[in-house]
KOLGU-4560 file (N, C-alpha, C; in nm, 3 decimals, padded with zeros to 5 digits):
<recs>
<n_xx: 14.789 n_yy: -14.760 n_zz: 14.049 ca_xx: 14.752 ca_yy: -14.684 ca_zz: 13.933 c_xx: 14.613 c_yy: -14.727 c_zz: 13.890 mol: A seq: 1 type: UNK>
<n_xx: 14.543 n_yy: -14.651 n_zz: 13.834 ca_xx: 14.427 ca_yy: -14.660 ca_zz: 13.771 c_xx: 14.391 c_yy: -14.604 c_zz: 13.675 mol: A seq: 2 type: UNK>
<n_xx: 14.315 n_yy: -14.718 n_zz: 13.607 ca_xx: 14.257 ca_yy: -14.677 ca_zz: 13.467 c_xx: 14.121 c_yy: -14.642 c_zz: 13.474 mol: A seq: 3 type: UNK>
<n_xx: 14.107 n_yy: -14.516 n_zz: 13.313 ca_xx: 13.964 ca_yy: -14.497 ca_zz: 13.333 c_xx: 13.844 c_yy: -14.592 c_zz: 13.299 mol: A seq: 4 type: UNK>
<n_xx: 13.762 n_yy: -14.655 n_zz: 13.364 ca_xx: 13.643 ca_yy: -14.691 ca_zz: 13.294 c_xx: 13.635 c_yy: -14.702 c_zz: 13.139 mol: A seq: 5 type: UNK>
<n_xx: 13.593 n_yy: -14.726 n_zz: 13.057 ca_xx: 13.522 ca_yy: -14.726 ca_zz: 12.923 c_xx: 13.386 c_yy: -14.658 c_zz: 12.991 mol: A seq: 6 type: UNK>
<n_xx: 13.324 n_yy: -14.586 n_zz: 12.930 ca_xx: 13.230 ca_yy: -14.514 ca_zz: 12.932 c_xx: 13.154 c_yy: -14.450 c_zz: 12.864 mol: A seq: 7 type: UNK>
<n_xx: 13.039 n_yy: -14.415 n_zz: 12.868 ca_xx: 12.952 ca_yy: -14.301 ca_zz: 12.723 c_xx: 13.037 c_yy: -14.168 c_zz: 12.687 mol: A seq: 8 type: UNK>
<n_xx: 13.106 n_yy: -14.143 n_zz: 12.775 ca_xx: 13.232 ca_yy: -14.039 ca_zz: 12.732 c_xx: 13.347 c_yy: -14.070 c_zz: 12.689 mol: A seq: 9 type: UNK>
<n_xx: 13.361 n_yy: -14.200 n_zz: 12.691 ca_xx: 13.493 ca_yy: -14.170 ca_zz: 12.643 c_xx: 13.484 c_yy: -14.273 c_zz: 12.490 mol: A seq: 10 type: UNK>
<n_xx: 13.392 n_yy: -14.321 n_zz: 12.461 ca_xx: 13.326 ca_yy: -14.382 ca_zz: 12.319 c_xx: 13.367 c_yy: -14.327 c_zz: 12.234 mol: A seq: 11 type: UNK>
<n_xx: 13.335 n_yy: -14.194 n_zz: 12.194 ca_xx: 13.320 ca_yy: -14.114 ca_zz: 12.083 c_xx: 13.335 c_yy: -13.933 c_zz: 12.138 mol: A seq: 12 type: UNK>
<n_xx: 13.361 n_yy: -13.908 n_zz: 12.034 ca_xx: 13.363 ca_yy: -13.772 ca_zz: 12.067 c_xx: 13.211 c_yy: -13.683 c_zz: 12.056 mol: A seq: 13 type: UNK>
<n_xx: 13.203 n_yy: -13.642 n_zz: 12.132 ca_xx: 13.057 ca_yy: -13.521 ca_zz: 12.078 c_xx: 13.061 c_yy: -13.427 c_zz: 11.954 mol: A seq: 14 type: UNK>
<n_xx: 12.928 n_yy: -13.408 n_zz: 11.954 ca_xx: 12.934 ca_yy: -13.291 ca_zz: 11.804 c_xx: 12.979 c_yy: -13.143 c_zz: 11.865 mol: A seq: 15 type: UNK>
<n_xx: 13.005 n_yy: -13.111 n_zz: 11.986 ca_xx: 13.067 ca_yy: -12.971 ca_zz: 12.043 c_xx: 13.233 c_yy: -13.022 c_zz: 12.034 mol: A seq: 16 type: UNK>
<n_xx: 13.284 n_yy: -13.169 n_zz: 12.054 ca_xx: 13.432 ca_yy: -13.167 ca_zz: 12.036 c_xx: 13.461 c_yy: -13.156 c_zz: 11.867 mol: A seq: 17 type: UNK>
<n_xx: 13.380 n_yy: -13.214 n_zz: 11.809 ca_xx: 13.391 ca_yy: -13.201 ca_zz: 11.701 c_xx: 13.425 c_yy: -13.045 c_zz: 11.593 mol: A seq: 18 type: UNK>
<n_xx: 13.301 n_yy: -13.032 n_zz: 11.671 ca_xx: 13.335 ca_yy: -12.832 ca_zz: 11.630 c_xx: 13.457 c_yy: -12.787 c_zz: 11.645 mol: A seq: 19 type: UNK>
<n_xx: 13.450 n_yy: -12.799 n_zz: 11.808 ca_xx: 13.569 ca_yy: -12.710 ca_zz: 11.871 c_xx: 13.757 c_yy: -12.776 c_zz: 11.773 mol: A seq: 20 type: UNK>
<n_xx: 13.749 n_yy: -12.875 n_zz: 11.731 ca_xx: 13.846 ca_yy: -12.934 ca_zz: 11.675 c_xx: 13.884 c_yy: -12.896 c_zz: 11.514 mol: A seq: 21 type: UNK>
<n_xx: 13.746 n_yy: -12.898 n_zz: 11.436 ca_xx: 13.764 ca_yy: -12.826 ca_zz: 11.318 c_xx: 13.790 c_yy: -12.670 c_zz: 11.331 mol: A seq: 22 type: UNK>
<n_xx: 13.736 n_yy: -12.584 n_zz: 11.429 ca_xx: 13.780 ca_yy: -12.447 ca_zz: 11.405 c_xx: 13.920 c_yy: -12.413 c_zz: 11.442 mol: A seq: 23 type: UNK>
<n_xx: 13.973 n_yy: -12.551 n_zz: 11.544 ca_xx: 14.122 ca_yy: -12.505 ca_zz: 11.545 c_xx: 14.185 c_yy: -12.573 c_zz: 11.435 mol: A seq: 24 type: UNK>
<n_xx: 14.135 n_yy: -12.658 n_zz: 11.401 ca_xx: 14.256 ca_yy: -12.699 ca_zz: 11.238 c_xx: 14.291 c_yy: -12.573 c_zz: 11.157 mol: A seq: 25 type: UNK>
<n_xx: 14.369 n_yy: -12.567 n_zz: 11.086 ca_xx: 14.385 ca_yy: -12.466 ca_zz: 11.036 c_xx: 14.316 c_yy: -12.466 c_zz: 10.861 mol: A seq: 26 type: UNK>
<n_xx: 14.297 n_yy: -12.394 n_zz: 10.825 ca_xx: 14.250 ca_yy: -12.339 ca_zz: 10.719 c_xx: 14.282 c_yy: -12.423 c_zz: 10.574 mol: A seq: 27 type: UNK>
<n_xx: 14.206 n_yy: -12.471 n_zz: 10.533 ca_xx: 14.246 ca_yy: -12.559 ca_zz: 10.376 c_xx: 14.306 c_yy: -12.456 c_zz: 10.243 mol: A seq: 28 type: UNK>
<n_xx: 14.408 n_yy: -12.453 n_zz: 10.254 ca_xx: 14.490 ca_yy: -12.328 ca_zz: 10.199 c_xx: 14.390 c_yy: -12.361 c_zz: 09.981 mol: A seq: 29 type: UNK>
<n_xx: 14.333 n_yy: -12.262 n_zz: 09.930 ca_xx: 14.328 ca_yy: -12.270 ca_zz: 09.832 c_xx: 14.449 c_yy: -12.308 c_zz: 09.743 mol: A seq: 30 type: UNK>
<n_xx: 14.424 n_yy: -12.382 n_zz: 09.599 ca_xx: 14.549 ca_yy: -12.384 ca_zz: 09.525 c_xx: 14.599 c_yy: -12.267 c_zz: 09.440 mol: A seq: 31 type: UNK>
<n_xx: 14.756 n_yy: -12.293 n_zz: 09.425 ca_xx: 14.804 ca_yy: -12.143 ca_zz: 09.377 c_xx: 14.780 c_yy: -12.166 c_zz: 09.222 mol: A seq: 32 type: UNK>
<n_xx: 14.701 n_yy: -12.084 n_zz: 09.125 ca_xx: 14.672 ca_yy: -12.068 ca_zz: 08.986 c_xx: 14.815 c_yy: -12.084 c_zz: 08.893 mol: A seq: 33 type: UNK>
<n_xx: 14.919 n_yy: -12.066 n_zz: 08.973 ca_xx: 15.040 ca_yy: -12.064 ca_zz: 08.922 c_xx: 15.099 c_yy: -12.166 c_zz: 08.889 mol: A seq: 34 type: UNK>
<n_xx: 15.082 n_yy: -12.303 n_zz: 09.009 ca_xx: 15.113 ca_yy: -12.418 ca_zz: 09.016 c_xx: 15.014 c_yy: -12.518 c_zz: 08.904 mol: A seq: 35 type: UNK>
<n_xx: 15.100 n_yy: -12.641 n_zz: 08.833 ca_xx: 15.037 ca_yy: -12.726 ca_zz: 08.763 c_xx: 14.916 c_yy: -12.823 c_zz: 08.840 mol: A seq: 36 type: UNK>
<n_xx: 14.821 n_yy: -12.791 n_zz: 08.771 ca_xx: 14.711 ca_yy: -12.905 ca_zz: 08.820 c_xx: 14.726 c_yy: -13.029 c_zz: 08.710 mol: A seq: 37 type: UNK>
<n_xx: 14.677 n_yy: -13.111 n_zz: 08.738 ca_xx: 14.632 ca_yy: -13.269 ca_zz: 08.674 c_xx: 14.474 c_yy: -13.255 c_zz: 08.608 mol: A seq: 38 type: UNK>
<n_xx: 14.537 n_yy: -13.261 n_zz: 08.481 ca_xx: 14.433 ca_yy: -13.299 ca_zz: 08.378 c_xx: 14.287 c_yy: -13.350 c_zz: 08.435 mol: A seq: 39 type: UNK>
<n_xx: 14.323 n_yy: -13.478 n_zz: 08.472 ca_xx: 14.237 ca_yy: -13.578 ca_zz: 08.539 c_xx: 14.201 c_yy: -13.640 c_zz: 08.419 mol: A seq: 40 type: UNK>
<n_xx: 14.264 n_yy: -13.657 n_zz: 08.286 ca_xx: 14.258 ca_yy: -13.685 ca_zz: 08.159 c_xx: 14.259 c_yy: -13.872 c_zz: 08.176 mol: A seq: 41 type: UNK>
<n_xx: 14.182 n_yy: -13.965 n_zz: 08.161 ca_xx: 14.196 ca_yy: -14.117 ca_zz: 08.187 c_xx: 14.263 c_yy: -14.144 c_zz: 08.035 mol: A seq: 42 type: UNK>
<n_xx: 14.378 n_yy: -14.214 n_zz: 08.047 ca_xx: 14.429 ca_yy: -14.302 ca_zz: 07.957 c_xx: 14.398 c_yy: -14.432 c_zz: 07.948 mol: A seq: 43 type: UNK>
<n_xx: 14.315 n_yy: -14.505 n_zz: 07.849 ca_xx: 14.323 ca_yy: -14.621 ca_zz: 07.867 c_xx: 14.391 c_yy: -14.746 c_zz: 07.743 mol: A seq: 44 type: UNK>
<n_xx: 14.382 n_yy: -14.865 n_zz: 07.832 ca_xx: 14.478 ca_yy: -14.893 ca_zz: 07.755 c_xx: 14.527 c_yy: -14.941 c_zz: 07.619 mol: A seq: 45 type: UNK>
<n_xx: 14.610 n_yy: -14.968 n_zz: 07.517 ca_xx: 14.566 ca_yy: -15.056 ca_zz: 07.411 c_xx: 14.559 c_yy: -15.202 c_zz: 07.397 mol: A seq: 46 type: UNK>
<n_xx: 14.626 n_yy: -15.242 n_zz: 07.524 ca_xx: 14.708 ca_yy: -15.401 ca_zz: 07.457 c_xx: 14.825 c_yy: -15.380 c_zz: 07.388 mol: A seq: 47 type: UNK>
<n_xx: 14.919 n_yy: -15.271 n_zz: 07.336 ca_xx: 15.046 ca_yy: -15.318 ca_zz: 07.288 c_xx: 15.098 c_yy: -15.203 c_zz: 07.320 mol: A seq: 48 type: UNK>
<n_xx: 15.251 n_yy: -15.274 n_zz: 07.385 ca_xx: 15.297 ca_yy: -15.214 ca_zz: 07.482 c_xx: 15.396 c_yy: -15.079 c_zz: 07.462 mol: A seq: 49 type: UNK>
<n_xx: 15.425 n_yy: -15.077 n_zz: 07.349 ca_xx: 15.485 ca_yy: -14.981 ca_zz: 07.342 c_xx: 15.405 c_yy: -14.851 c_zz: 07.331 mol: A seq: 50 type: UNK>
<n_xx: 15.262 n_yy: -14.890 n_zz: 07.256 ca_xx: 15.173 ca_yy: -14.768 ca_zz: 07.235 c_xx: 15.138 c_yy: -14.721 c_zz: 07.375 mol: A seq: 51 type: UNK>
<n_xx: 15.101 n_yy: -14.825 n_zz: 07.482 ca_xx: 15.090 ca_yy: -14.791 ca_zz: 07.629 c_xx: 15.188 c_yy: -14.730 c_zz: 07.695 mol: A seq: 52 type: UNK>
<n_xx: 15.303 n_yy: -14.751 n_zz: 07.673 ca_xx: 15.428 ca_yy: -14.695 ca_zz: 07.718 c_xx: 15.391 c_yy: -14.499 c_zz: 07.746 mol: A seq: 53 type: UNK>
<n_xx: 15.379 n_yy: -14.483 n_zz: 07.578 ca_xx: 15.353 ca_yy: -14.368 ca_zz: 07.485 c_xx: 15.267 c_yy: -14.289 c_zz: 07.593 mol: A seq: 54 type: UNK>
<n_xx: 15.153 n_yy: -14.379 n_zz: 07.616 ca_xx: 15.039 ca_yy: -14.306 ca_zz: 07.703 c_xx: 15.050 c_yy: -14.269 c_zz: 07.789 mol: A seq: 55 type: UNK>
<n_xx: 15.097 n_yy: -14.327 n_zz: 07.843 ca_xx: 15.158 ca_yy: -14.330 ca_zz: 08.039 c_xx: 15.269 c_yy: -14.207 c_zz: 08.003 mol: A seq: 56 type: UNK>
<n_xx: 15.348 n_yy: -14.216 n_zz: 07.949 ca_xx: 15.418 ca_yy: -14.082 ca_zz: 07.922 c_xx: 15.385 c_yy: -13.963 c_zz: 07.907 mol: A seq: 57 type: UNK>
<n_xx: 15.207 n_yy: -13.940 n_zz: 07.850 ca_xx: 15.154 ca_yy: -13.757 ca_zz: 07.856 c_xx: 15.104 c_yy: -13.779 c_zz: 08.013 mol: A seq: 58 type: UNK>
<n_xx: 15.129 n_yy: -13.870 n_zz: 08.098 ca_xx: 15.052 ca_yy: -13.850 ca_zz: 08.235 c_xx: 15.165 c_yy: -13.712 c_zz: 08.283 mol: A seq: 59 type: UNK>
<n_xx: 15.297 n_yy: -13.728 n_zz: 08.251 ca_xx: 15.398 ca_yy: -13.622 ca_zz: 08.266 c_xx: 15.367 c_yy: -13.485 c_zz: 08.290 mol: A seq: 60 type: UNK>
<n_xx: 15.251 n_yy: -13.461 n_zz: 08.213 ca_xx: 15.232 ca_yy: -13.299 ca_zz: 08.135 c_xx: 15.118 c_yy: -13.267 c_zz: 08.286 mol: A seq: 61 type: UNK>
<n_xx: 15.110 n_yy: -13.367 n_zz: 08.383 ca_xx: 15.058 ca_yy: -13.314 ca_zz: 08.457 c_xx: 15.140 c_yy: -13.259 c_zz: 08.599 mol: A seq: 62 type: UNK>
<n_xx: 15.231 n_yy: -13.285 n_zz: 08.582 ca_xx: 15.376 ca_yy: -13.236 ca_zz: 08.658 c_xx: 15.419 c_yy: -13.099 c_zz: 08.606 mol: A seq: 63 type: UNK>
<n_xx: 15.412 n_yy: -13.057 n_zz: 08.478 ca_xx: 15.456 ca_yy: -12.926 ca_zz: 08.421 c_xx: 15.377 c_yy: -12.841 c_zz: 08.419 mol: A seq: 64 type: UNK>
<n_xx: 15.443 n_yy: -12.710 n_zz: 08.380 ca_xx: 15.430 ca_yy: -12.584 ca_zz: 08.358 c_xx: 15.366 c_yy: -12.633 c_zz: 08.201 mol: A seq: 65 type: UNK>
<n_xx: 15.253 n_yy: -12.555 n_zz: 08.197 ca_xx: 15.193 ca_yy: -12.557 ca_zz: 08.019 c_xx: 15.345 c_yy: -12.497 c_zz: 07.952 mol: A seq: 66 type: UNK>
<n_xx: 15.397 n_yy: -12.457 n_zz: 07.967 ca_xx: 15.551 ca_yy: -12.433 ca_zz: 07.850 c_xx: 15.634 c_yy: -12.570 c_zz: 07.871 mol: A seq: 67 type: UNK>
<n_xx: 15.609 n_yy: -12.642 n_zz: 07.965 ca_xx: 15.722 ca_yy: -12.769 ca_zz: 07.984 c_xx: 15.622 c_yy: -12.918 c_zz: 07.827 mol: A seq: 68 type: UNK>
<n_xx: 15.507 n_yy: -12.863 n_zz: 07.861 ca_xx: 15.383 ca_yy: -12.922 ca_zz: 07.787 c_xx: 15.440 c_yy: -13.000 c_zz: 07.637 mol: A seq: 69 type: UNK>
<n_xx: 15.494 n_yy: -12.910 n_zz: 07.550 ca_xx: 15.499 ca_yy: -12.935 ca_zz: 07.407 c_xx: 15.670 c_yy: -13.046 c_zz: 07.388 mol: A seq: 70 type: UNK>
<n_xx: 15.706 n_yy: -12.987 n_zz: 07.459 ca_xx: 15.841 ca_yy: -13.153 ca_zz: 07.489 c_xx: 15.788 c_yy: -13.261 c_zz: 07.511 mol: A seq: 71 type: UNK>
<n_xx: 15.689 n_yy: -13.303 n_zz: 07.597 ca_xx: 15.643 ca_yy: -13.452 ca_zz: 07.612 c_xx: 15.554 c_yy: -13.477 c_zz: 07.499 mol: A seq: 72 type: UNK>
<n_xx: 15.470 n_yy: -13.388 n_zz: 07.477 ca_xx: 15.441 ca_yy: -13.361 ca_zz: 07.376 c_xx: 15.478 c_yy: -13.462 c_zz: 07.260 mol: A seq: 73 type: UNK>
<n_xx: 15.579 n_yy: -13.371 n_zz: 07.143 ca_xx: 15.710 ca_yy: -13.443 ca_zz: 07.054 c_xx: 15.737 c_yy: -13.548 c_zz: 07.085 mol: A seq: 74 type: UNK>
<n_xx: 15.778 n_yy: -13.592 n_zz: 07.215 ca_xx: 15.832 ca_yy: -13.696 ca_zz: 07.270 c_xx: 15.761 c_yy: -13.795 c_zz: 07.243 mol: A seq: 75 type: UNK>
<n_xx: 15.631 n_yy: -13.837 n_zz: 07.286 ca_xx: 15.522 ca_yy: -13.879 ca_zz: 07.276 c_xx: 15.491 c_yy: -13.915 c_zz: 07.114 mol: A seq: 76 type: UNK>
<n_xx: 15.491 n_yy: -13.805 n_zz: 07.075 ca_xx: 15.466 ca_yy: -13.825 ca_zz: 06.911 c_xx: 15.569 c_yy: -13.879 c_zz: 06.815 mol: A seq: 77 type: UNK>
<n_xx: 15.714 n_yy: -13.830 n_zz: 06.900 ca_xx: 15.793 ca_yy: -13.923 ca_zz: 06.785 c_xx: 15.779 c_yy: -14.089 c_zz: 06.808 mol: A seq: 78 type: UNK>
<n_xx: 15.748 n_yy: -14.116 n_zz: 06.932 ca_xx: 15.770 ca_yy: -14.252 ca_zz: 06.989 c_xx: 15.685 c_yy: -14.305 c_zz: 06.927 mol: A seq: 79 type: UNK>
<n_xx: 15.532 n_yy: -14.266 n_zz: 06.904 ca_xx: 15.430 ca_yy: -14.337 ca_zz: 06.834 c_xx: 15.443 c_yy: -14.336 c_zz: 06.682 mol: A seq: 80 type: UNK>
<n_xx: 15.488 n_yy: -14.219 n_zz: 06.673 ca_xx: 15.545 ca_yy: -14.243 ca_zz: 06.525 c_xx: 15.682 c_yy: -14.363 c_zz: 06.492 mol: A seq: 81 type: UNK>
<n_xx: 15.760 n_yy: -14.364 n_zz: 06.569 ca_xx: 15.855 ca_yy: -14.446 ca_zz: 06.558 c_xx: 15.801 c_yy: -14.624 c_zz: 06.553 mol: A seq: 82 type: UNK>
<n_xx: 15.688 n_yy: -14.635 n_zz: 06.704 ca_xx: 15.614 ca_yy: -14.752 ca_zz: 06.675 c_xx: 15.549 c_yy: -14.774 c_zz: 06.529 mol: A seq: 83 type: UNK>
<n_xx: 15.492 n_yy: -14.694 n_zz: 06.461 ca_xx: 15.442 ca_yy: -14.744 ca_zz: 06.327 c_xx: 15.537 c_yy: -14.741 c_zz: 06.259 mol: A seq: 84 type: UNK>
<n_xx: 15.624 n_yy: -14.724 n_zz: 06.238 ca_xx: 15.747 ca_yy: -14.705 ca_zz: 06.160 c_xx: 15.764 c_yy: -14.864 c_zz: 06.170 mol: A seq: 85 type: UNK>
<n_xx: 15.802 n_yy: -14.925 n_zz: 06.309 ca_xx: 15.836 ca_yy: -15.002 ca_zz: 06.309 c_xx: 15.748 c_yy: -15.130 c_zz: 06.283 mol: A seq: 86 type: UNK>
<n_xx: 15.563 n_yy: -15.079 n_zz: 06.306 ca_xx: 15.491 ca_yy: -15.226 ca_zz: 06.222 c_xx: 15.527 c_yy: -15.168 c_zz: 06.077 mol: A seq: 87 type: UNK>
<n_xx: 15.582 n_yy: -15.125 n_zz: 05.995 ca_xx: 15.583 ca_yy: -15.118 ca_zz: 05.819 c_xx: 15.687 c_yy: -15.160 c_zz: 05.836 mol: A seq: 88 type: UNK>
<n_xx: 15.840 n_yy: -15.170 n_zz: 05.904 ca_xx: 15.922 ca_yy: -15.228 ca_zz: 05.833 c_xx: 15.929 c_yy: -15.385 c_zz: 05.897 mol: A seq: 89 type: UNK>
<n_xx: 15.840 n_yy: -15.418 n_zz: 05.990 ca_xx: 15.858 ca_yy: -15.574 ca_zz: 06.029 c_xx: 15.814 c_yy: -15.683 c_zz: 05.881 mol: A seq: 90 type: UNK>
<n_xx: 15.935 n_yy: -15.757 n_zz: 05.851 ca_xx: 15.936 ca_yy: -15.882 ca_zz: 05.778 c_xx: 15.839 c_yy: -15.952 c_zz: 05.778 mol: A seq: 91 type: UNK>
<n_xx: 15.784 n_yy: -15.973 n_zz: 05.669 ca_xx: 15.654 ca_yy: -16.113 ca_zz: 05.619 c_xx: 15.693 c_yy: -16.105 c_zz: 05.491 mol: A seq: 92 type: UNK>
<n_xx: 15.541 n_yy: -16.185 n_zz: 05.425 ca_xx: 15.533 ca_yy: -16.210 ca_zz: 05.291 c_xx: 15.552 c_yy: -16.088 c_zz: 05.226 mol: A seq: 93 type: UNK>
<n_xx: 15.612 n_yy: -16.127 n_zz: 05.087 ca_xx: 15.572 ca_yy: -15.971 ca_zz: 05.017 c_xx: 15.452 c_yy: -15.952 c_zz: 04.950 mol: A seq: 94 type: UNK>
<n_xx: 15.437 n_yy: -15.761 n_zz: 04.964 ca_xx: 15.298 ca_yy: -15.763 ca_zz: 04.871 c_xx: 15.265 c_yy: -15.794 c_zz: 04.766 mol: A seq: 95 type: UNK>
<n_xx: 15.146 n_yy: -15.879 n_zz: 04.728 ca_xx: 15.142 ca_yy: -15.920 ca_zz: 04.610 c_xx: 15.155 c_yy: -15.779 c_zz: 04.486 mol: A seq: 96 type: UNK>
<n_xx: 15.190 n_yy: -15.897 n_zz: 04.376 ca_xx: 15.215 ca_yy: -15.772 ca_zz: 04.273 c_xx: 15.253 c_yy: -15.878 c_zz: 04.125 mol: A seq: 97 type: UNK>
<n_xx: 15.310 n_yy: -15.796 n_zz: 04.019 ca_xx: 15.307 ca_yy: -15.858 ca_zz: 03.938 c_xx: 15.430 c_yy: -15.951 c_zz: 03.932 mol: A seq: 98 type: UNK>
<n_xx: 15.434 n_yy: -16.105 n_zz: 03.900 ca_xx: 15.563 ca_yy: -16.161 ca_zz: 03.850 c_xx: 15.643 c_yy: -16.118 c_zz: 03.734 mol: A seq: 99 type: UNK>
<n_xx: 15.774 n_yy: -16.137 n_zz: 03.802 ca_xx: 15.853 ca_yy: -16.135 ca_zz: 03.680 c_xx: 15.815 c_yy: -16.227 c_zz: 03.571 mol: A seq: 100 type: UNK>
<n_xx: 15.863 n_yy: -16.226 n_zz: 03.467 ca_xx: 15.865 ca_yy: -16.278 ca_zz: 03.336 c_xx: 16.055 c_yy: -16.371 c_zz: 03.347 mol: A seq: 101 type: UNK>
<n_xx: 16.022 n_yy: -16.457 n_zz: 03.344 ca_xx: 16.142 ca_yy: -16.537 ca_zz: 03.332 c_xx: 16.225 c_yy: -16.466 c_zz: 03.206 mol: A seq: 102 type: UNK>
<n_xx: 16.336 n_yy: -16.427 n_zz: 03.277 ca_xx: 16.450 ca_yy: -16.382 ca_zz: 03.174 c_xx: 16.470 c_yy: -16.263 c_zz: 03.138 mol: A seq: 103 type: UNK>
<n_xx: 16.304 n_yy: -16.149 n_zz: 03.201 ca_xx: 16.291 ca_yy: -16.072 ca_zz: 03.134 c_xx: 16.246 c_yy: -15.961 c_zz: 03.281 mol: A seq: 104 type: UNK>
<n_xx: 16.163 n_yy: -15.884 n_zz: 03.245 ca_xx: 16.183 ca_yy: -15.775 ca_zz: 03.310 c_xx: 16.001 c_yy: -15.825 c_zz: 03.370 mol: A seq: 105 type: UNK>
<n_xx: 15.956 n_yy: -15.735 n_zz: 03.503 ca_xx: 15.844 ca_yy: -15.762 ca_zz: 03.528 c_xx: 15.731 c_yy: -15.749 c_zz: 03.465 mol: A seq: 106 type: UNK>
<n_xx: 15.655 n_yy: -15.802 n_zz: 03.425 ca_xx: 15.554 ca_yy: -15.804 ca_zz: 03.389 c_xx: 15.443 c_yy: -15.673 c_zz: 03.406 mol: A seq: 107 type: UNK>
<n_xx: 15.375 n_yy: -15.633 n_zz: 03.333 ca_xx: 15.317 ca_yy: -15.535 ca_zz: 03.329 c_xx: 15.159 c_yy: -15.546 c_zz: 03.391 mol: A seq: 108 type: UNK>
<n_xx: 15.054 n_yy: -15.490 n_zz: 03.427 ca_xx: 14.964 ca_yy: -15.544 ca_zz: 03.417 c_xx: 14.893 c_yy: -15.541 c_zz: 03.282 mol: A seq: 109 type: UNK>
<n_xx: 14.906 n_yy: -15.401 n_zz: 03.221 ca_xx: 14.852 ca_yy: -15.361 ca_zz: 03.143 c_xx: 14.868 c_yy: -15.412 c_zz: 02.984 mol: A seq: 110 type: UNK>
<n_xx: 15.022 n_yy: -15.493 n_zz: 02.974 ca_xx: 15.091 ca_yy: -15.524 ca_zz: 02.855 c_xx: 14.961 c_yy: -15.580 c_zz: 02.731 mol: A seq: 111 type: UNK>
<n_xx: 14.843 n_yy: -15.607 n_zz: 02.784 ca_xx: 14.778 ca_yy: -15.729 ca_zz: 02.727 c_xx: 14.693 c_yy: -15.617 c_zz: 02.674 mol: A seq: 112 type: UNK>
<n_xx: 14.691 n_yy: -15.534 n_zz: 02.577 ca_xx: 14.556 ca_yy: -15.489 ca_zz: 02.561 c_xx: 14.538 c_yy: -15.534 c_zz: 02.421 mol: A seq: 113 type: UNK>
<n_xx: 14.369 n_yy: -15.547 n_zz: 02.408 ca_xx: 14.332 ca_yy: -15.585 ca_zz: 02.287 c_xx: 14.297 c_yy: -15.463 c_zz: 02.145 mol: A seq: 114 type: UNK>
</recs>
């Protein structure tokens, strides 16, 4: 048995194989106007994770039909709404304000006028 040589032909292909190879590929089919394209919209990130979560979640709307759109949408918005919800009710100090009055009812600011 025998093998071929390595050779200036068999290196690389020529710019006539080249041709002859792209006109038989077949045709780069245009996209259908019907089908969802991708935004190409960049999300970036915040540092806290649930708001990132949130983000990464409208990447979705590039999978849908513009009518599938306004569900992730909501979705999206209640979640971020739900995150601030949840920094106002996290526990600390309370806001300052006026002291009570020992024995008595809170203090006013205004009680003192001259």
């Amino acid at each position: 048995m025998s093998y071929p040589m390595p050779g200036p032909e068999s290196e690389a292909p020529s710019d006539d194989d080249r041709v002859q190879a792209e006109a038989a590929a077949p045709p780069a089919q245009a996209p259908d106007p019907d089908e969802p394209r991708p935004l190409g919209v960049a999300r970036t990130a915040t540092g806290h994770a649930e708001v990132d979560a949130q983000l990464e979640r409208l990447g979705d709307v590039d999978h849908l039909a513009t009518d599938g759109h306004i569900e992730v949408y909501e979705d999206v918005h209640a979640g971020l709404r739900d995150t601030l919800t949840a920094l106002d009710a996290r526990q600390g100090p309370p806001p300052p304000g006026p002291r009570p009055i020992p024995g008595g009812a809170p203090a006013r600011p205004y009680d003192h006028r001259s």
